[in-house]
C-alpha positions in Angstrom: -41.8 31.8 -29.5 -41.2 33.0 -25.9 -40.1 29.5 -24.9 -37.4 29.7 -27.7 -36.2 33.0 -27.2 -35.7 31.7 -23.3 -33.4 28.7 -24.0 -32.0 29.3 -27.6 -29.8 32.2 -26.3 -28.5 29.5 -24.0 -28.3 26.7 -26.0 -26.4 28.3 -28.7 -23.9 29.5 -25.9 -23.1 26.4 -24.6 -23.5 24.5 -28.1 -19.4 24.8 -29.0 -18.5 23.2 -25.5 -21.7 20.5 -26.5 -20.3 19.8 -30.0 -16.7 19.8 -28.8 -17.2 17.3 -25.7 -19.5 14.9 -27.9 -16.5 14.5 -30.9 -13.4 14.8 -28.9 -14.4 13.1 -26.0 -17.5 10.4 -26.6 -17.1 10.4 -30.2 -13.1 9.2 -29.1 -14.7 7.0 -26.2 -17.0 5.2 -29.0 -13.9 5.1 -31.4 -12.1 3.4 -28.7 -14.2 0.4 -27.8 -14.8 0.1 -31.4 -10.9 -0.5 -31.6 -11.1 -2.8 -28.9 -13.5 -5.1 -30.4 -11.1 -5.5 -33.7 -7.5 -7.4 -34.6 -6.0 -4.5 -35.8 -2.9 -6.3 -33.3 -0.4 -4.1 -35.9 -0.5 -0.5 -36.3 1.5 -0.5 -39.7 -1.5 -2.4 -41.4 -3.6 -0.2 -44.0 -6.8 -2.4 -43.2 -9.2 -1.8 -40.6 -9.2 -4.9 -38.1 -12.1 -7.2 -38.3 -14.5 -7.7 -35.9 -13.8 -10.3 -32.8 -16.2 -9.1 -30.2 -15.4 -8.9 -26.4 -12.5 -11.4 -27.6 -9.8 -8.8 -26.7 -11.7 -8.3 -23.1 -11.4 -11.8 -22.4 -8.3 -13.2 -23.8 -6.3 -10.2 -21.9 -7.1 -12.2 -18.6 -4.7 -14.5 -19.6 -1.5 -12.6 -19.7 0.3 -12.6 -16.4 1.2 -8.7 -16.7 -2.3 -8.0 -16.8 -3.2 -10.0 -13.8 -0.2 -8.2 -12.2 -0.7 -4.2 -13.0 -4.4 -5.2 -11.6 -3.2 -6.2 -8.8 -1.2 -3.4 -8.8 -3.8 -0.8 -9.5 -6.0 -2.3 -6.2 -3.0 -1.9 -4.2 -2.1 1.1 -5.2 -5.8 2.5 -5.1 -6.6 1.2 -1.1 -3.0 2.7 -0.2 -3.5 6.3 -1.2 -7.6 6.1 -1.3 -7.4 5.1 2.6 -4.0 7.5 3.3 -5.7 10.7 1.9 -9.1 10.1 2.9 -7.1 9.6 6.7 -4.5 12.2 6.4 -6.6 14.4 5.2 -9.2 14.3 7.8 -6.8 14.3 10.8 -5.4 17.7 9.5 -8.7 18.8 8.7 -10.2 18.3 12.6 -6.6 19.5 13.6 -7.1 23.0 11.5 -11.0 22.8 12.8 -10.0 23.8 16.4 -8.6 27.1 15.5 -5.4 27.1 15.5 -2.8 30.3 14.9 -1.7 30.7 11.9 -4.4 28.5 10.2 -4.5 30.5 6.8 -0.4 29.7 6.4 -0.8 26.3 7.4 -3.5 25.9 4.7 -1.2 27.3 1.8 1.1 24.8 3.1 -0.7 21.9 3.0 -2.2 22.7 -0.4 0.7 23.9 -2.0 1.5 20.3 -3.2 -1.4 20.4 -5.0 -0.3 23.0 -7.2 2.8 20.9 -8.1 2.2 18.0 -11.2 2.6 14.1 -10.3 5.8 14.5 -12.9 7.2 17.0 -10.8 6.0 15.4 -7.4 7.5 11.9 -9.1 10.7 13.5 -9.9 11.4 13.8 -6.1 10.2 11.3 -4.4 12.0 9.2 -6.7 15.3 10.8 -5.0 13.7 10.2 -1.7 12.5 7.0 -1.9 16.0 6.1 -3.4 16.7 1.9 -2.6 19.9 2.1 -1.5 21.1 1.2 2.0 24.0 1.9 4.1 26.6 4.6 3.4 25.3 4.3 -0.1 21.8 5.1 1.2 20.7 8.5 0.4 16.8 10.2 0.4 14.5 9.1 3.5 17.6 5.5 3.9 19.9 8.2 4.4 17.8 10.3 7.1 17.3 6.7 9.2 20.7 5.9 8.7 21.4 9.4 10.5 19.4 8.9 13.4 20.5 5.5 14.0 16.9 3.9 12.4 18.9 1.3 10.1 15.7 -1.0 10.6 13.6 1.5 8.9 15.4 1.9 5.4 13.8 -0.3 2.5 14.0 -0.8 -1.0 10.2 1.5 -1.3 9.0 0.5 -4.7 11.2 -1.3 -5.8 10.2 -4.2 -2.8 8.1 -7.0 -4.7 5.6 -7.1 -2.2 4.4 -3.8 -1.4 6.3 -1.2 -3.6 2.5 0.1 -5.1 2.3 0.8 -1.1 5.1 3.0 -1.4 4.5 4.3 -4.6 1.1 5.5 -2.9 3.1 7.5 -0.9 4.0 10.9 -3.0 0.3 10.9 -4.0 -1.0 11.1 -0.6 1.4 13.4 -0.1 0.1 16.0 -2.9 -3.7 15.1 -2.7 -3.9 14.8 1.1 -4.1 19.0 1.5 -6.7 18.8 -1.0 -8.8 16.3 0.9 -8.3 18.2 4.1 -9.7 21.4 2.6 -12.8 19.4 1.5 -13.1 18.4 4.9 -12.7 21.8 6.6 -15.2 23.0 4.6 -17.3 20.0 5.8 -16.5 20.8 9.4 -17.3 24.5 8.8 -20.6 23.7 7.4 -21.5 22.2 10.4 -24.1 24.0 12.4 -22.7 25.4 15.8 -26.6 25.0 17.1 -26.9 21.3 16.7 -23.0 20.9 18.4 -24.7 22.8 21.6 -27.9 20.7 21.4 -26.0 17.8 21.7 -23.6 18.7 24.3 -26.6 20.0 26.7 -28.0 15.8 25.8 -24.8 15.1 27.6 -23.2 14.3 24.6 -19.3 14.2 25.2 -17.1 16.1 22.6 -16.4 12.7 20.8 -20.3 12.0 21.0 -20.5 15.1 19.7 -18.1 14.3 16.1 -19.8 10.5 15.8 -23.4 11.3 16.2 -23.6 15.0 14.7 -20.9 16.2 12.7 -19.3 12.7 11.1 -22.8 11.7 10.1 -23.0 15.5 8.1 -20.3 14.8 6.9 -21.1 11.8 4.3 -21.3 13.4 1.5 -18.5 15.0 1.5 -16.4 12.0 2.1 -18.4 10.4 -0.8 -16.9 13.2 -3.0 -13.5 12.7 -1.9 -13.8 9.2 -2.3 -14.7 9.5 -6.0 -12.6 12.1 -7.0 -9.8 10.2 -5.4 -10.7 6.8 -7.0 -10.4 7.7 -10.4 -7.3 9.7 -10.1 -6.2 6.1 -8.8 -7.2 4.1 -11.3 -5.7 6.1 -14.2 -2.3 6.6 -12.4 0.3 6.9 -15.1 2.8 10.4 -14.8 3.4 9.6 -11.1 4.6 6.1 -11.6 6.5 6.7 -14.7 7.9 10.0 -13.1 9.2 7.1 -9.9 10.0 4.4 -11.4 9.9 4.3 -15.2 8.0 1.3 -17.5 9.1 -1.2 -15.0 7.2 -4.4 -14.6 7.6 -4.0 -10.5 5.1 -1.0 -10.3 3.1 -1.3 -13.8 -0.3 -0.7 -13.8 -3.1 -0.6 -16.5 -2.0 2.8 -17.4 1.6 2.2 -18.3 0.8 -1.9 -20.0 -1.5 0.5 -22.5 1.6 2.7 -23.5 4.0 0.1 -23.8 1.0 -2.2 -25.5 0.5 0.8 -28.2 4.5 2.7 -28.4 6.4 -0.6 -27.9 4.7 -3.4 -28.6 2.3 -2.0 -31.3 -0.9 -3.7 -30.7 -3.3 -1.3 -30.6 -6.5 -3.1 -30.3 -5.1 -4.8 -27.2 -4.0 -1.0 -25.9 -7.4 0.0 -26.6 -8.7 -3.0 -24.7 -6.5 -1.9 -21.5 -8.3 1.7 -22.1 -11.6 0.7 -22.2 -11.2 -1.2 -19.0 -9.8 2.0 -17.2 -12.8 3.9 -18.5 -15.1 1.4 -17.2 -13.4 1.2 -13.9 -13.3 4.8 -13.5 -16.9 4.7 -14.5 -17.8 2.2 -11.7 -16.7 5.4 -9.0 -18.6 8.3 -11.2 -21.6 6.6 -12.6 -23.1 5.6 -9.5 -21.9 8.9 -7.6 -23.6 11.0 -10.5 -27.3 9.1 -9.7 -27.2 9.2 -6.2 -26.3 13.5 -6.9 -29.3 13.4 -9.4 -31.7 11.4 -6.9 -30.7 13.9 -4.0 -31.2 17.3 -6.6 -34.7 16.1 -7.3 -35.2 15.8 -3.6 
């Protein structure tokens, strides 16, 4: 009886957010891939879809926008996994020396955070604006000012590397974020082991690769996670830029049009169930290595 009254007071506190999570988000998850594995291709039809198995998962492979958004969603992903992870470093070592002002320059750089990918879509949309020339307006129109004609480009709408560009407004809101994650990395850094290393004649560089950098792994494993499957899932930020076109699509957006336009939902619950698992492939194996190290 004393072990019950220790953890039933807890259980049943947290037993609403347990029941809750379980229906509306694994009990949804299951529904999903149960969906997936059906040819209910038409969502006016009364009757459950029967049963095909991973057919949906493989036949998928063979429509050209899929291989495209996929393509699209790697792009996309290296762009603004690589550009935050960078940017936000750089402004993080930058804010680590102590510069004036450092608690307005933080609010600056995180204050994009605070804005939605709609919102942050909405404008870079206007600044990533295609046009050239006299027509040119947005960041064209700026190197069209300063005599940088060479510099304007179509941005996403370029067949080769629009996802690049379209990488660009999320680095842009997530890259503040990032550097706060690394500031608090740099913080966390013991001023004692800096000394020890400079009296081994480390130089100040020595100093960042052989003490600090190396403390600094997990926190650039975080980062990389939590920017990874804000990646993969992209959707409000490229419809926000660029609407359902087949130049930028992604997983995200094929699944809207494949369950709002075209109707098929089995084959938008396919697309789903391969963003969950892709998403899963950063989380899962970031979630064992965080159990391995608590047990440690």
């Amino acid at each position: 009886m004393t072990r019950v009254r220790r953890w039933l007071p807890g259980l049943l506190l947290v037993s609403p957010s347990i029941i809750l999570i379980a229906v509306f988000v694994y009990g949804l998850l299951g529904w999903n891939f149960k969906l997936a594995m059906t040819d209910k291709h038409d969502e006016i039809a009364e009757i459950p879809g029967n049963f095909v198995g991973l057919e949906n998962f493989t036949g998928i492979w063979s429509e050209e926008r899929w291989g495209l958004s996929v393509r699209h969603a790697i792009v996309f992903t290296v762009v603004f996994v690589g550009g935050a992870l960078v940017l936000g470093w750089l402004l993080a070592f930058l804010m680590e020396k102590g510069i004036r002002a450092e608690s307005g320059f933080r609010a600056v750089y995180l204050f994009p955070m605070a804005v939605s990918f709609i919102a942050t879509g909405v404008v870079w949309r206007w600044l990533m604006n295609s046009a050239t020339g006299e027509q040119a307006v947005g960041l064209n129109r700026l190197f069209h000012y300063v005599g940088l004609d060479f510099l304007q480009w179509q941005w996403f709408r370029d067949p080769d590397w629009g996802m690049a560009a379209m990488a660009i407004p999320a680095i842009w809101q997530m890259s503040g974020y990032i550097m706060a994650l690394f500031l608090a990395g740099f913080r966390g850094v013991p001023e004692e082991l800096r000394e020890a290393a400079r009296v081994d004649g480390c130089s100040e560089w020595g100093v960042y690769r052989h003490v600090v950098l190396p403390m600094l792994r997990p926190v650039t494993l975080s980062a990389l996670i939590i920017l990874g499957h804000i990646s993969l899932k992209v959707f409000d930020l490229v419809v926000a830029v660029s609407g359902k076109q087949i130049i930028t699509d992604v997983p995200a957006t094929f699944m809207w049009t494949a369950v709002y336009d075209s109707h098929d939902p089995a084959k938008g619950a396919t697309i789903a169930s391969y963003i969950v698992l892709s998403v899963a492939v950063f989380v899962v194996p970031y979630l064992i290595w965080d159990a391995r190290k608590g047990k440690r």
